[in-house]
C-alpha positions in Angstrom: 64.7 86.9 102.9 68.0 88.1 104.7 68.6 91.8 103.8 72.6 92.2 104.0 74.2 96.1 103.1 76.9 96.5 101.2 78.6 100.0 102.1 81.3 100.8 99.7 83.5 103.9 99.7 85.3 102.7 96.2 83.3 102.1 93.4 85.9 99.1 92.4 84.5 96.9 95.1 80.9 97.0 93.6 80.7 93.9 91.4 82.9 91.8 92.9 80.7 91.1 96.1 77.8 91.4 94.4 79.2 88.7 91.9 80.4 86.9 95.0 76.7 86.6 96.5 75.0 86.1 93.3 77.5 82.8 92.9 78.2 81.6 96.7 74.4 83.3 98.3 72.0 84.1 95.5 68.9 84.2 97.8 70.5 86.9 100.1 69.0 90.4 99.3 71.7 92.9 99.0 71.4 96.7 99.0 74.7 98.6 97.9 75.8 102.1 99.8 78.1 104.2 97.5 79.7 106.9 99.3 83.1 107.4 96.9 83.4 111.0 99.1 84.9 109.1 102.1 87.8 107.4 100.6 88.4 111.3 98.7 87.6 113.0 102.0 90.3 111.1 104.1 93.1 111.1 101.5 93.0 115.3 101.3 91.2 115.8 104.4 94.7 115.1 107.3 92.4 114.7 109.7 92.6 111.2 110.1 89.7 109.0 111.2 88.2 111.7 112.7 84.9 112.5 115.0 83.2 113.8 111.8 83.8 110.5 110.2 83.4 108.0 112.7 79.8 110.0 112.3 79.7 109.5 108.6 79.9 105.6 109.4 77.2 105.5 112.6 74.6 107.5 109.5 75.3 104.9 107.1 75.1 102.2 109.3 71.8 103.4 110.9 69.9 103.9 107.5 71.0 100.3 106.7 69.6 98.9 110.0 66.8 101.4 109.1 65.5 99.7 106.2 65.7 96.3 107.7 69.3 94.9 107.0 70.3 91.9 108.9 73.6 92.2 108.2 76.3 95.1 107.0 80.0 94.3 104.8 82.2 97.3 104.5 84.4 97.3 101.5 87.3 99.8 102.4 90.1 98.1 104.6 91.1 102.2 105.6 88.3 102.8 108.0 88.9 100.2 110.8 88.2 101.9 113.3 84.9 103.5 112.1 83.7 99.5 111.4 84.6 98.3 114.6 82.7 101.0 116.4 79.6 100.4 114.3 80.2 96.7 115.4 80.4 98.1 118.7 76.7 99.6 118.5 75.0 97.1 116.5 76.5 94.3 118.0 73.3 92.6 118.0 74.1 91.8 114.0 76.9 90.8 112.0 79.1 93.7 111.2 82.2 92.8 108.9 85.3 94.4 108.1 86.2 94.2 105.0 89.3 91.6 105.5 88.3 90.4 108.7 86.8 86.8 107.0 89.6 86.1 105.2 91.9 86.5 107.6 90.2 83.9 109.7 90.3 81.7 107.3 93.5 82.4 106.6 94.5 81.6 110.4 92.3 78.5 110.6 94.2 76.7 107.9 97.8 78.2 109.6 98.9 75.1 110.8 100.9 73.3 108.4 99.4 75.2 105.5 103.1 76.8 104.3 103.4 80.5 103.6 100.7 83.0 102.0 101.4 85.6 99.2 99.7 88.5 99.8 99.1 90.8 97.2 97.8 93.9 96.8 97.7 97.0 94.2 98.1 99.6 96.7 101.2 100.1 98.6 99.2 101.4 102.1 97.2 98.0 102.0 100.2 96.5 102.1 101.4 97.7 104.8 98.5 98.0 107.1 97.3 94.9 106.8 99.6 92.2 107.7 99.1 93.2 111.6 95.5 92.2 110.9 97.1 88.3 110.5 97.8 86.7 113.7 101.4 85.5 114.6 100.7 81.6 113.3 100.6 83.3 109.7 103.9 83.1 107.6 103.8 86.2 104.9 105.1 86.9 101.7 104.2 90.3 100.4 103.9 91.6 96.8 102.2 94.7 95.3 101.4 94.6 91.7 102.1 97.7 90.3 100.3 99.2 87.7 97.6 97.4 88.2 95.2 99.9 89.5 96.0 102.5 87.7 95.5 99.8 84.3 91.9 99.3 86.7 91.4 102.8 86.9 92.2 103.1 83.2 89.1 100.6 81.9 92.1 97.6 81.5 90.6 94.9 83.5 92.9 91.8 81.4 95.9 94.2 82.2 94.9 94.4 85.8 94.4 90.6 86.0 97.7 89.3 84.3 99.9 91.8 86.3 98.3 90.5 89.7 98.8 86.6 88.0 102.5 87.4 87.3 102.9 88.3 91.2 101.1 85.1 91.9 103.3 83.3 89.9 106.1 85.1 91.5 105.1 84.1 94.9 104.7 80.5 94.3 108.8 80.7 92.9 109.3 82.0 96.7 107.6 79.3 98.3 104.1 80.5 99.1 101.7 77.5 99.2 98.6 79.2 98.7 97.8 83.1 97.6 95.6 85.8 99.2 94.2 88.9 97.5 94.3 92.0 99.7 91.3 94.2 98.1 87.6 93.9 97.0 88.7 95.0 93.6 91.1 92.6 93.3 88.8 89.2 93.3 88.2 89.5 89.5 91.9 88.2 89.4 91.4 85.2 91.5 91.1 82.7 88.5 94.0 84.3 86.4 96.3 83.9 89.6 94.9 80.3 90.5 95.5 79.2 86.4 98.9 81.3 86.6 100.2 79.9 90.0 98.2 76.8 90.4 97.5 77.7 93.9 94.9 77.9 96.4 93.5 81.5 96.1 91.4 83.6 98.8 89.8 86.5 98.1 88.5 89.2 100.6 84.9 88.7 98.9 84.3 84.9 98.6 85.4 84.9 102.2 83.2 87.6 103.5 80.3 86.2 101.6 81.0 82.3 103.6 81.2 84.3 106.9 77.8 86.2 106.3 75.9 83.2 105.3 77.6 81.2 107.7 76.6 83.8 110.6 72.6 84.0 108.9 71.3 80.9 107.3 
């Protein structure tokens, strides 16, 4: 049986992938890595992506390889750099970014495909991720505010209708098809596809095609 890890520094991004697998890859065995200090650590910390955390990711990474993963997904877009230099060391395996699949796909269908809404609930996703999208792609960018903090708050149909309403927004500006920027947000996909009556990628469906694909 394939062995993928799931390390997660937000414990948002828990059920979607692993509601993503169960759906798209239910025979894939999945162990989830919680560390919700990281995402803490490097919002007081100033230090940056610093030695002592590109450590933190090598340890993770090694006790997933350690117990026989095949495969490792991060879940936190902020750590780039720590991902790609795991990648770097186990390049042997698959070892995803968090957006990375999605933007491929994304960038596949480019040509003649219109623009894509992006949409996220945090304003630093926002804007560190559209450099992750190559030139090809045309984007529209929208943050649903409130909806973490409705997330946050246990108010998952508030969190869903106020990322739908910026769906529907970004149809009215001529996006052709909609992307959702974050793990937590996937729970919205069928509330923005219903609201917009768009094409809608998430981060997780996407990541879950590319591991399988990569695997099987």
């Amino acid at each position: 049986m394939t062995r993928i890890a799931l390390i997660h520094a937000l414990s948002h991004s828990v059920a979607p992938i692993n509601a993503a697998f169960a759906r798209d890859w239910p025979e894939a065995q999945l162990m989830n890595l919680l560390d919700d200090s990281l995402s803490a650590d490097l919002a007081r910390g100033g230090r940056g992506l610093d030695e002592a955390m590109h450590e933190r990711f090598q340890l993770l990474a090694q006790y997933a390889v350690d117990t026989g993963a095949m495969g490792i997904l991060f879940t936190c877009s902020a750590f780039g750099p720590c991902i790609e230099a795991v990648a770097r060391r186990h390049a042997a395996m698959p070892v995803l970014k968090p957006n990375e699949a999605m933007v491929a796909e994304a960038a596949e269908a480019a040509a003649g495909a219109g623009k894509l809404g992006l949409i996220a609930t945090f304003q630093p996703t926002l804007d560190s991720m559209p450099p992750e999208f190559p030139a090809g792609v045309e984007l529209e960018l929208a943050l649903a505010e409130g909806a973490l903090d409705a997330l946050n708050g246990g108010d998952a149909a508030r969190h869903d209708a106020l990322i739908a309403k910026q769906a529907s927004a970004l149809r009215d500006k001529g996006c052709t098809r909609i992307a959702l920027a974050q793990f937590s947000m996937a729970r919205a996909r069928v509330a923005c596809e219903s609201a917009a009556g768009l094409p809608v990628l998430t981060t997780v469906d996407s990541a879950v095609r590319a591991l399988r694909a990569r695997l099987s």
